[in-house]
C-alpha positions in Angstrom: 98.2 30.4 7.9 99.2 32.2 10.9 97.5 30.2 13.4 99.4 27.3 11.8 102.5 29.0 12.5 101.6 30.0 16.2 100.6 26.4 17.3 103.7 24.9 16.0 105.5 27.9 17.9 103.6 27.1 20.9 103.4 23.5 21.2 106.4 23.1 22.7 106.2 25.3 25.7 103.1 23.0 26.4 103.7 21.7 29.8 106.6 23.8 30.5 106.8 24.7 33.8 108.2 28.0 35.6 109.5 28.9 39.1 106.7 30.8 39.5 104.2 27.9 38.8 106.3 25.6 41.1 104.5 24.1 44.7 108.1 24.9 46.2 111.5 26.0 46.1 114.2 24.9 47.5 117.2 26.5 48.1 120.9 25.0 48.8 124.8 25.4 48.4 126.8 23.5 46.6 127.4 20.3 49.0 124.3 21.2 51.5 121.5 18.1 51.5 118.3 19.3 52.0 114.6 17.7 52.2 113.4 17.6 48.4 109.9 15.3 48.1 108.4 12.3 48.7 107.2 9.0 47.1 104.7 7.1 48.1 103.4 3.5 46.7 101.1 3.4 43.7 98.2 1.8 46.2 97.2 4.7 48.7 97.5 1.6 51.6 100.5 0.0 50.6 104.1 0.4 51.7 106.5 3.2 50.5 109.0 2.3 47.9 112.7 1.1 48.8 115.1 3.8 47.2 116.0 1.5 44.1 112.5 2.0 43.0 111.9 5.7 43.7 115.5 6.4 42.3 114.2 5.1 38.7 111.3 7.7 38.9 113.3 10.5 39.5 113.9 13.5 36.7 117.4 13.7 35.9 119.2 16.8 37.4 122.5 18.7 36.3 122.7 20.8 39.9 121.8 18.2 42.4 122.2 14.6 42.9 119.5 13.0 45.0 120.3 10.0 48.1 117.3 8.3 50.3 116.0 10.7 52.8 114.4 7.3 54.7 110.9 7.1 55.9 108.7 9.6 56.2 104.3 10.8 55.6 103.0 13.5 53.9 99.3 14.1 53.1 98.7 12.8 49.8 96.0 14.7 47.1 95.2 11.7 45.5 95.0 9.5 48.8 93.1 12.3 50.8 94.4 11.2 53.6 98.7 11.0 55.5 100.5 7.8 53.9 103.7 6.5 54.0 106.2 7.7 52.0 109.8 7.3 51.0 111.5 10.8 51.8 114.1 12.1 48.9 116.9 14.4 49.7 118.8 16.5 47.3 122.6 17.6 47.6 123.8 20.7 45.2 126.6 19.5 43.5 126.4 22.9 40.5 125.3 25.8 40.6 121.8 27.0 39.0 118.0 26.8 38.5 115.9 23.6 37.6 112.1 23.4 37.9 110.8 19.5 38.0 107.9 17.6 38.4 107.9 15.1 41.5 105.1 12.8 42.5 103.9 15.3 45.1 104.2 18.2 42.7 106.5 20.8 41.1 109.9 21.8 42.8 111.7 25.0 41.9 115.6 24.1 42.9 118.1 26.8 42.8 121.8 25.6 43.8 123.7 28.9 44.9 
């Protein structure tokens, strides 16, 4: 019975994510825009994503609001290779901590 209990205790801190597990942090003030991730197109050779689209894949945030950082590269895991990306920049706007999870990976943000 006990090992019922713990799994329904549990399940919901599966996929939780901590600043410790994040791939970065970034760190602002409240009205400073800073360099948060990229997007880049679901085909490894296609184009980057306008803004509109990357917009409507982005978590929702309660300390920062996010604007279109223009073009940009990074070196994709799943490509294996640099593609093209669509840069995203965040601005604090409160202050506190949020982990998320971004196409390129998990971003600790902490809004001072």
């Amino acid at each position: 019975m006990y090992h019922r209990l713990a799994l329904l205790l549990l399940a919901p801190l599966a996929g939780c994510v901590s600043a410790g597990s994040a791939d970065k942090t970034v760190e602002l003030s409240i009205g400073e825009t800073k360099h948060l991730t990229a997007y880049r197109a679901d085909g490894c050779g296609a184009a980057p994503p306008s803004f509109d689209t990357v917009s409507r894949r982005l978590p929702r945030s309660g300390i920062v609001s996010y604007s279109d950082g223009g073009l940009s590269s990074r070196v994709s895991d799943q490509c294996k290779t640099r593609v093209p990306t669509r840069a995203v920049n965040a601005t604090g706007v409160r202050a506190g901590s949020e982990v998320k999870r971004y196409q390129s990976g998990t971003v600790a943000i902490v809004v001072r």
